[in-house]
N, C-alpha and C positions, 0 to 999 in steps of 0.2 A: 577570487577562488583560484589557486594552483592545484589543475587540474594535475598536474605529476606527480604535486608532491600527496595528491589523493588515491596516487595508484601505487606509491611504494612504500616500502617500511613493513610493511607484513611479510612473515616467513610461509614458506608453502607452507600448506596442513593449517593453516591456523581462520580463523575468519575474525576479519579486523571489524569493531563496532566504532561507528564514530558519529557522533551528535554534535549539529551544527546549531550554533545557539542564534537568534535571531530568523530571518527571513532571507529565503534563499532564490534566486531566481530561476523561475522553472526552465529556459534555456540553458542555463549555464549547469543544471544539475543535469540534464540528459545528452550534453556534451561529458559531465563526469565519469556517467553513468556509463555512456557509452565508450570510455577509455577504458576504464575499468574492467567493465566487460572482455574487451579488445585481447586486452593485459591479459588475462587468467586465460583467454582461448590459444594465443600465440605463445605467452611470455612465462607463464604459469606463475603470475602473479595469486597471490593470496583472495581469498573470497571477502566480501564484503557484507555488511551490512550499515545502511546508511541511512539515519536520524533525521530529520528535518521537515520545517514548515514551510508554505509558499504564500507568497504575497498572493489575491485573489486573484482566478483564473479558471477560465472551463477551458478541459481537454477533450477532445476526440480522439478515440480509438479508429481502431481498423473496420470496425462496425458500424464508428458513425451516424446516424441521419441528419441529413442539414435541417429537416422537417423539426427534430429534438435539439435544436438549439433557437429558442424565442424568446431570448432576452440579451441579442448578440452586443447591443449597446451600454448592458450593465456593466462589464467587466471583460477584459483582456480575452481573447480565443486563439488556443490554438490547436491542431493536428497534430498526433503524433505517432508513433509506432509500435504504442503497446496493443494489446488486445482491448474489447469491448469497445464502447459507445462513450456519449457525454458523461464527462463528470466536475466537480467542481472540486476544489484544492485552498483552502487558504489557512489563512492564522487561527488557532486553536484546532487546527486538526493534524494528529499526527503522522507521518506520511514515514514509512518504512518500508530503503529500496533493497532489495534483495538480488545481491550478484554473487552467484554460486554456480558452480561444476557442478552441472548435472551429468555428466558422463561417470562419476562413480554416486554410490546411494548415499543419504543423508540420513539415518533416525530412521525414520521409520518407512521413508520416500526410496523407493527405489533407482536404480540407476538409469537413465534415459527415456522415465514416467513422467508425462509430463503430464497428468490426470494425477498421479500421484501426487507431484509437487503442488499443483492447486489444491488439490483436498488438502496436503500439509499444513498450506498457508491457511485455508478454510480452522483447520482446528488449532494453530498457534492464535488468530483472534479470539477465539470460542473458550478457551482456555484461557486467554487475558483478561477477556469482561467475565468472564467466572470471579478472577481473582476481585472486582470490585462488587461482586453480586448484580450481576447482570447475564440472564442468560438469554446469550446468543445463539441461534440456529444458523440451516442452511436448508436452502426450500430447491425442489427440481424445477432446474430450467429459470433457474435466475442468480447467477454469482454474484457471491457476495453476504456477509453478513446481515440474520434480520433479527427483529424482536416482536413483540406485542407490546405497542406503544399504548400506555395506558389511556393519556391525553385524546390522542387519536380515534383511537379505540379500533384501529385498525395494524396491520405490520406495515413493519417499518423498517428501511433499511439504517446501518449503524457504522457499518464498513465497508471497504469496496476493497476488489481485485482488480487488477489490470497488470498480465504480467507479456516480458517480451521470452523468448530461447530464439537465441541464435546460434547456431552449431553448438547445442546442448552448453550453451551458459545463459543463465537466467539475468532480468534487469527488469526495471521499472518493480513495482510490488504493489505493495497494500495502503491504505488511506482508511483511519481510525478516526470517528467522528468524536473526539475529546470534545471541545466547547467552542464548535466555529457559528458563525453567521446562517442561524439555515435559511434565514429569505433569501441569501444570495442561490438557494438554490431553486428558487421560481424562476431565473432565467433560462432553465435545461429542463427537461424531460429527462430523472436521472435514467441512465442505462438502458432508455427507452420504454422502463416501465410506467404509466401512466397511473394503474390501479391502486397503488400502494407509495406511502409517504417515504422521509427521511428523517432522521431522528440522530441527537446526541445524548453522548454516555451527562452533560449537564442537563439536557431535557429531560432526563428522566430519574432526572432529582442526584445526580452521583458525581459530586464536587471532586476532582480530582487534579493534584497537580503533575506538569507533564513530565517532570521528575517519577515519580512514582511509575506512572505509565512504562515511561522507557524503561523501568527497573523489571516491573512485569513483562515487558514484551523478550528483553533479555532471558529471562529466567524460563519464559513459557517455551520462547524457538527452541531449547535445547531442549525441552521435553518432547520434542518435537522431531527436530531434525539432529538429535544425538547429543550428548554429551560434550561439555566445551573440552575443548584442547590445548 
């Protein structure tokens, strides 16, 4: 990956979408991420928005419990510096990171909200599993997208948050359960919640390709955070 050439070519004002096709290495995207970042707060580099899946791997947030990682030998772990607790990342799930200026407003997110910009992201999901007939909520006192899992017959999580601001520019973002592995996620306690499952948009019977997805995710963030430019 050329971390430079991921940070230029966009004009101020505009927000660059880019889709990385294969399997991306979660180190090497939060070194992007964090260039990128870097760029728009120094350089005034263009905003981002950034595509991509990761080979398996649990992350930790800033919230962590060592206690909610019990399947440390399943699969790769690391620490990192978004917000929340464990979570899990791989292939079929779509992972959209979101590097924007939050020092001016977006849509409908105010400028320097950073309660606002979560609710945003909260309802560009809710608005995307709309588009495929899935509706998504958001419950108090637990981030992140849920449902009523039929199967289960309990809620279920479907998406996840974790996001970073550093001097009012956002990075890391959201994680869309499209059709990943969910046994891999018996090795974590997702997000520390214990009472409640995890669930994908294939689990709940809703075949979709990740082509499409990205089409919605494009279409819904500008209902969202404003009109493209």
């Amino acid at each position: 990956m050329d971390q430079q050439a991921s940070i230029r070519g966009t004009p101020i004002g505009e927000i660059a979408w880019d889709v990385t096709v294969g399997l991306t290495d979660y180190v090497q995207a939060v070194e992007a991420m964090q260039a990128r970042a870097a760029a728009i707060r120094a350089d005034g580099a263009g905003e981002k928005i950034w595509l991509v899946e990761h080979p398996p791997i649990y992350t930790g947030g800033t919230s962590a419990q060592e206690g909610d990682l019990i399947g440390r030998e399943m699969i790769p772990t690391m620490r990192t510096g978004r917000g929340g607790q464990w979570t899990y990342h791989g292939p079929g799930q779509r992972i959209a990171y979101v590097m924007l200026d939050l020092t001016r407003p977006h849509g409908v997110v105010p400028a320097r909200d950073v309660r606002g910009f979560v609710a945003g992201l909260e309802r560009w999901l809710i608005l995307t599993l709309a588009a495929f007939g899935i509706h998504g909520e958001t419950r108090e006192g637990r981030v992140g997208i849920w449902v009523v899992d039929p199967v289960l017959q309990r809620e279920a999580k479907i998406a996840a948050i974790g996001v970073r601001v550093s001097r009012w520019v956002s990075f890391h973002g959201v994680a869309l359960n499209v059709a990943p592995n969910l046994d891999h996620y018996q090795g974590i306690i997702p997000c520390g919640i214990r009472q409640h499952g995890v669930t994908s948009m294939a689990a709940l019977g809703v075949r979709a390709r990740m082509g499409d997805i990205d089409a919605a995710l494009r279409e819904h963030f500008y209902r969202v955070f404003g009109s493209a430019r």
